[in-house]
C-alpha positions as CSV (number, residue, x, y, z in Angstrom):
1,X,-71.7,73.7,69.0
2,X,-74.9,73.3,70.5
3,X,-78.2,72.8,68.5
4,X,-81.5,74.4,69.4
5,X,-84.3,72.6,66.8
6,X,-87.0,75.0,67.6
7,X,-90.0,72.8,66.3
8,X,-89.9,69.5,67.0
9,X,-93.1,67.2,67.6
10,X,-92.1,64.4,69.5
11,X,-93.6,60.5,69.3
12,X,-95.5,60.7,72.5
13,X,-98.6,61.3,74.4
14,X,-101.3,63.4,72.6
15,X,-99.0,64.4,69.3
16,X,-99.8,60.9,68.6
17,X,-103.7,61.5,67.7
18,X,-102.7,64.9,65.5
19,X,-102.6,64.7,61.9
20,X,-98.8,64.5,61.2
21,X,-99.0,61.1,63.1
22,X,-102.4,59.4,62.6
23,X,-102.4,60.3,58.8
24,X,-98.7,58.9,58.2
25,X,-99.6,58.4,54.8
26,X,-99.8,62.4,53.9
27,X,-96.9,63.3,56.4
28,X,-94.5,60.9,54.4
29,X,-95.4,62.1,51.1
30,X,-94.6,65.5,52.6
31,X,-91.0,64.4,54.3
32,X,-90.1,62.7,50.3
33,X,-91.3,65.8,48.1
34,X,-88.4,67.9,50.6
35,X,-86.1,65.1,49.5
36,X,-85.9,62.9,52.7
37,X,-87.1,59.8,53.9
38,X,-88.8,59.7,57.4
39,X,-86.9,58.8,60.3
40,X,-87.2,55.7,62.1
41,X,-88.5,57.3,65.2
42,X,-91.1,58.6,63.4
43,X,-91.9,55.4,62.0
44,X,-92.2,53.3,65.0
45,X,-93.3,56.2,67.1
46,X,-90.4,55.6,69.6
47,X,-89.2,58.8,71.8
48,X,-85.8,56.4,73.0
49,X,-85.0,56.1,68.9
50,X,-85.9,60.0,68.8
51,X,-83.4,60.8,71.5
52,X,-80.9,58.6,69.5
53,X,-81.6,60.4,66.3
54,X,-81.0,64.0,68.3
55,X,-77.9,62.7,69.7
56,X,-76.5,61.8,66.4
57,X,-77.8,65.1,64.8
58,X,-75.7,67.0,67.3
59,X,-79.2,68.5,68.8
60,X,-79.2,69.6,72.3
61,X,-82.6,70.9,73.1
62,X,-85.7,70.3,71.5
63,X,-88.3,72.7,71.4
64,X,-92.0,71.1,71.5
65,X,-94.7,73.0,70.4
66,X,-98.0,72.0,71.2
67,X,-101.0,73.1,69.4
68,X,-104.9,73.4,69.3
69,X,-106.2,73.4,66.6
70,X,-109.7,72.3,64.7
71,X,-108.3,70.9,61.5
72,X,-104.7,69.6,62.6
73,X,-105.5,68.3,66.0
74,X,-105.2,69.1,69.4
75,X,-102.0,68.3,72.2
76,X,-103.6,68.7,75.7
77,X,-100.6,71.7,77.7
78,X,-100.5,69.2,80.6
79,X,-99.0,66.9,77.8
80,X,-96.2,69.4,76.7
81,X,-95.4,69.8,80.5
82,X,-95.1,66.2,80.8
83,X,-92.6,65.3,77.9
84,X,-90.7,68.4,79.3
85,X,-90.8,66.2,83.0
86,X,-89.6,63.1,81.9
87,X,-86.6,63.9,79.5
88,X,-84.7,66.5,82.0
89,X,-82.5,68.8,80.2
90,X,-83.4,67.7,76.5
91,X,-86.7,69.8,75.6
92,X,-88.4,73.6,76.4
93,X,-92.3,73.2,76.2
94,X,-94.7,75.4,74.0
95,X,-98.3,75.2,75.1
96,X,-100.8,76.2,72.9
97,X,-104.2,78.5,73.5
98,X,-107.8,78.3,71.5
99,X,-108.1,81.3,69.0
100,X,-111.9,81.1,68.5
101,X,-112.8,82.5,72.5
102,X,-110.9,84.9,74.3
103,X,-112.1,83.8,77.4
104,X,-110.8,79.7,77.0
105,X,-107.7,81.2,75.5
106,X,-106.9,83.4,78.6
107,X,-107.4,80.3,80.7
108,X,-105.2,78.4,78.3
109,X,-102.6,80.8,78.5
110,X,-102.7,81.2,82.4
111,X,-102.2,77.7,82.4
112,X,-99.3,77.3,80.3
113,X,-97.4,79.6,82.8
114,X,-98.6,77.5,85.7
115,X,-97.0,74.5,83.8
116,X,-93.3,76.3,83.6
117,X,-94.1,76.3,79.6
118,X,-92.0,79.0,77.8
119,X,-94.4,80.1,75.2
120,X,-98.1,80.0,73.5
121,X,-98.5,78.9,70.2
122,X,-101.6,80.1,68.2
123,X,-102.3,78.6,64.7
124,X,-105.9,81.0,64.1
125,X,-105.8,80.1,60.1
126,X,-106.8,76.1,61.3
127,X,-109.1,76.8,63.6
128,X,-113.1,76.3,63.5
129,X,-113.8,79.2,61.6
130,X,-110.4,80.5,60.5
131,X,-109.0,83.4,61.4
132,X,-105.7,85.5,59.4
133,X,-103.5,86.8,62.3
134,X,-104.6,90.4,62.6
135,X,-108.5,89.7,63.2
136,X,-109.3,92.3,65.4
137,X,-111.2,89.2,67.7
138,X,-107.4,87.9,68.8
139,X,-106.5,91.5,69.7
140,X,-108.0,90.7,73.4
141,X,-105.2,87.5,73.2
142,X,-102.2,89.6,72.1
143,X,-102.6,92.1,74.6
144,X,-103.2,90.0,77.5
145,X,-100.1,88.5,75.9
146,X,-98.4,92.0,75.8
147,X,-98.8,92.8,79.0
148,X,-97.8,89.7,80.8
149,X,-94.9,89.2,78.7
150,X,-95.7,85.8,77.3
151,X,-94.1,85.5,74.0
152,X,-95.8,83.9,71.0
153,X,-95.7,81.5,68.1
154,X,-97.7,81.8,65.1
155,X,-98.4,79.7,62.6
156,X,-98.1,81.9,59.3
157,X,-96.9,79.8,56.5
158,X,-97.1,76.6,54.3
159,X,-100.9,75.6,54.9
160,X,-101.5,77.6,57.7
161,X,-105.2,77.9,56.6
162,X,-107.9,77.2,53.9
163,X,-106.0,79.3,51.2
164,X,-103.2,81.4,50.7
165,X,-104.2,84.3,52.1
166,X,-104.1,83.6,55.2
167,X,-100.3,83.5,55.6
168,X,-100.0,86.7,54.0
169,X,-97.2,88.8,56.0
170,X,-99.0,91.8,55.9
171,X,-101.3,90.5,58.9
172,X,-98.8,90.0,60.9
173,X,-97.2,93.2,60.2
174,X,-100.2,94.6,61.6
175,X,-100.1,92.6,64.6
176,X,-96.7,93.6,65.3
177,X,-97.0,97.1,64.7
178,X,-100.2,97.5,66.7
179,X,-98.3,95.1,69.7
180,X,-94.6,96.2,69.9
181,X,-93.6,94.9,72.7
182,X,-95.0,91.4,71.9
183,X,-92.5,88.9,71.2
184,X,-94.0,86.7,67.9
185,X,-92.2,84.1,66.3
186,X,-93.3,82.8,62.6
187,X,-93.4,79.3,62.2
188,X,-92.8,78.1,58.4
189,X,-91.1,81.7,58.4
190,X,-94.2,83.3,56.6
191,X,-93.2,80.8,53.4
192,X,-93.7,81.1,50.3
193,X,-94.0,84.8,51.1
194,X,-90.3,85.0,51.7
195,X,-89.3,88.4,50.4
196,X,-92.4,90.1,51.7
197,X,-92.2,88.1,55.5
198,X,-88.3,88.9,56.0
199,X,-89.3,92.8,55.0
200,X,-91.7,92.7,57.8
201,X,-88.7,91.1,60.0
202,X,-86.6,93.8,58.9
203,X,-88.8,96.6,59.8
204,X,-90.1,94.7,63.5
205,X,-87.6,93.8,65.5
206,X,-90.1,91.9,67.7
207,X,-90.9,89.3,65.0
208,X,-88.5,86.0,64.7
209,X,-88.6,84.0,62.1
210,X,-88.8,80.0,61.7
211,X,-88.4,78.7,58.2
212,X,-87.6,75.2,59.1
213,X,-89.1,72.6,56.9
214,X,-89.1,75.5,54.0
215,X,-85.9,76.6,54.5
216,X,-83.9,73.9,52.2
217,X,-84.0,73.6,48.3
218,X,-86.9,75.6,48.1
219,X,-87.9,78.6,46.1
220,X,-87.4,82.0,48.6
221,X,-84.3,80.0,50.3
222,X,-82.0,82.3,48.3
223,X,-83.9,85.7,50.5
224,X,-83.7,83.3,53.7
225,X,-80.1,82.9,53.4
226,X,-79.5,86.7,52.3
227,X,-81.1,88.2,55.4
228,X,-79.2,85.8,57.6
229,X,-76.2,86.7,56.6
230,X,-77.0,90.4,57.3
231,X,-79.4,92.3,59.0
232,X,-81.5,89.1,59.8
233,X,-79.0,87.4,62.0
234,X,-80.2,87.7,65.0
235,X,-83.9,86.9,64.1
236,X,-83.8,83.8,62.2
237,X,-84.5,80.3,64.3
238,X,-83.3,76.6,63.7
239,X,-86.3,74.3,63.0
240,X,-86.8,71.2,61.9
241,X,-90.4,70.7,62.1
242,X,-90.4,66.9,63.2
243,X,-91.5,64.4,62.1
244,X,-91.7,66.0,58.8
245,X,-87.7,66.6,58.5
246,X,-85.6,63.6,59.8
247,X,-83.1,65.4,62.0
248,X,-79.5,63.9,61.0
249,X,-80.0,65.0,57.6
250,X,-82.2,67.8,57.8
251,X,-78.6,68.9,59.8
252,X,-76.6,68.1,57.6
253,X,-78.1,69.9,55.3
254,X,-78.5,73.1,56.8
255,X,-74.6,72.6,57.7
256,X,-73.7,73.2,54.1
257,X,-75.5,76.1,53.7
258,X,-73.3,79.2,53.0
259,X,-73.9,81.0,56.3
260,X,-71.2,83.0,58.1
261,X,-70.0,81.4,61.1
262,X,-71.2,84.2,63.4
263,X,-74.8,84.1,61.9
264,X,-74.7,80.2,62.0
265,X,-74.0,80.9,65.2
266,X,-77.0,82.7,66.1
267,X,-79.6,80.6,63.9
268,X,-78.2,77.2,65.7
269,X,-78.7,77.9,69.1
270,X,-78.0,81.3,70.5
271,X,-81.0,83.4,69.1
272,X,-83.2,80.7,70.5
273,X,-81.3,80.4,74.3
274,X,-81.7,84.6,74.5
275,X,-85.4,84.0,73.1
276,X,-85.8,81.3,76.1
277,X,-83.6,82.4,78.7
278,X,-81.9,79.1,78.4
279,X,-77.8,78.8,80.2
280,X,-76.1,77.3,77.2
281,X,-72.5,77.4,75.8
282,X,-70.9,77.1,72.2
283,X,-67.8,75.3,74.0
């Protein structure tokens, strides 16, 4: 069966000077308190050991997802496009926008189409000043994004801003309500607002969620695995959020989980090739 891991931050190019790789120390104590220990690739920043580890993990397609952010650093699109160039087959790209002006975010976006990138990611709770999700100044951003069709990732979880509040799943309830035809999915799956976040799922089908690094032996991963093995099925996304998660045992893992086969199914790989248009098989 094929695997879609649908946040992965590879060891290349401008992921390099973000946070999760320049302050190794606090991305390793992160990657131990979830009960792993980091992966070699991540340790000698080396794509060909990444590839190695994927192949191993049984994951087919990585999805990158860029980012620009103030706090968290900054992956230039053109970058995203490029690690999407050179390993044919193996990743989708996620560009990334600026939050903080509408006008530099609609060129952002425009250019992540003209790069062949499959979707924007938006993380407004780092920015330079934050922003929650339903700030009526990124309502110019989500219907540009409406109307074109572009489909979204948001950062709304873990420390997705300066305190807790700006995760909270009523924001993007708001969002989604106000945008219905605008594809969002949650990064960090809206944790540790489980109960309330997969509510929101249940009542807007446009919203997928992403638990990834959250999503294993950690409180709320008793709700997670409820919904997806009923009316969340077809809503809930694979994610490893590498380099935090090493991906052999992060899959391992999650393979021991007790999830239906059909809904395992769908979180592995075929909610993310409908979300991405991508051909795939579970021959």
């Amino acid at each position: 069966m094929p695997i879609v891991d649908f946040r992965l931050r590879p060891p290349a190019r401008g992921f390099l000077a973000t946070k999760i790789y320049a302050n190794a120390a606090n991305r390793d104590r992160y990657t131990r308190r979830l009960g792993f220990e980091p992966a070699a690739s991540v340790q000698q920043q080396s794509m060909p050991l990444l590839l190695q580890e994927m192949d191993a993990a049984g994951i087919t397609t990585g999805v990158v997802v860029g980012r620009t952010t103030a706090t968290l650093g900054s992956v230039p699109n053109a970058d995203v496009a490029e690690i999407v160039r050179e390993h044919p087959g193996r990743f989708v790209g996620v560009g990334s926008a600026d939050t903080t002006d509408r006008h530099r975010a609609a060129a952002m976006i425009a250019e992540c189409r003209s790069l062949g990138l499959a979707m924007v990611n938006l993380e407004p709770g780092v920015m330079d000043p934050p922003r929650r999700p339903d700030d009526r100044r990124l309502y110019p951003i989500y219907a540009q994004c409406e109307d074109a069709g572009t489909k979204l990732v948001i950062m709304a979880g873990g420390g997705a801003g300066p305190d807790i509040t700006y995760t909270a799943p009523h924001c993007l309830d708001r969002v989604l309500a106000d945008f219905p035809k605008l594809t969002i999915v949650c990064s960090h799956g809206g944790w540790p607002w489980v109960q309330e976040m997969v509510s929101v799922a249940f009542r807007r089908p446009n919203l997928f969620l992403c638990p990834d690094m959250y999503l294993i032996d950690l409180p709320g991963m008793d709700d997670y695995l409820r919904a997806a093995n009923s009316f969340l099925a077809e809503q809930i996304l694979f994610g490893t959020a590498y380099p935090f998660c090493p991906l052999g045992p992060y899959v391992e893992r999650f393979l021991r989980l007790p999830i239906r086969d059909a809904a395992r199914e769908r979180i592995l790989w075929r909610n993310a090739a409908e979300l991405l248009g991508l051909e795939m098989s579970g021959g």
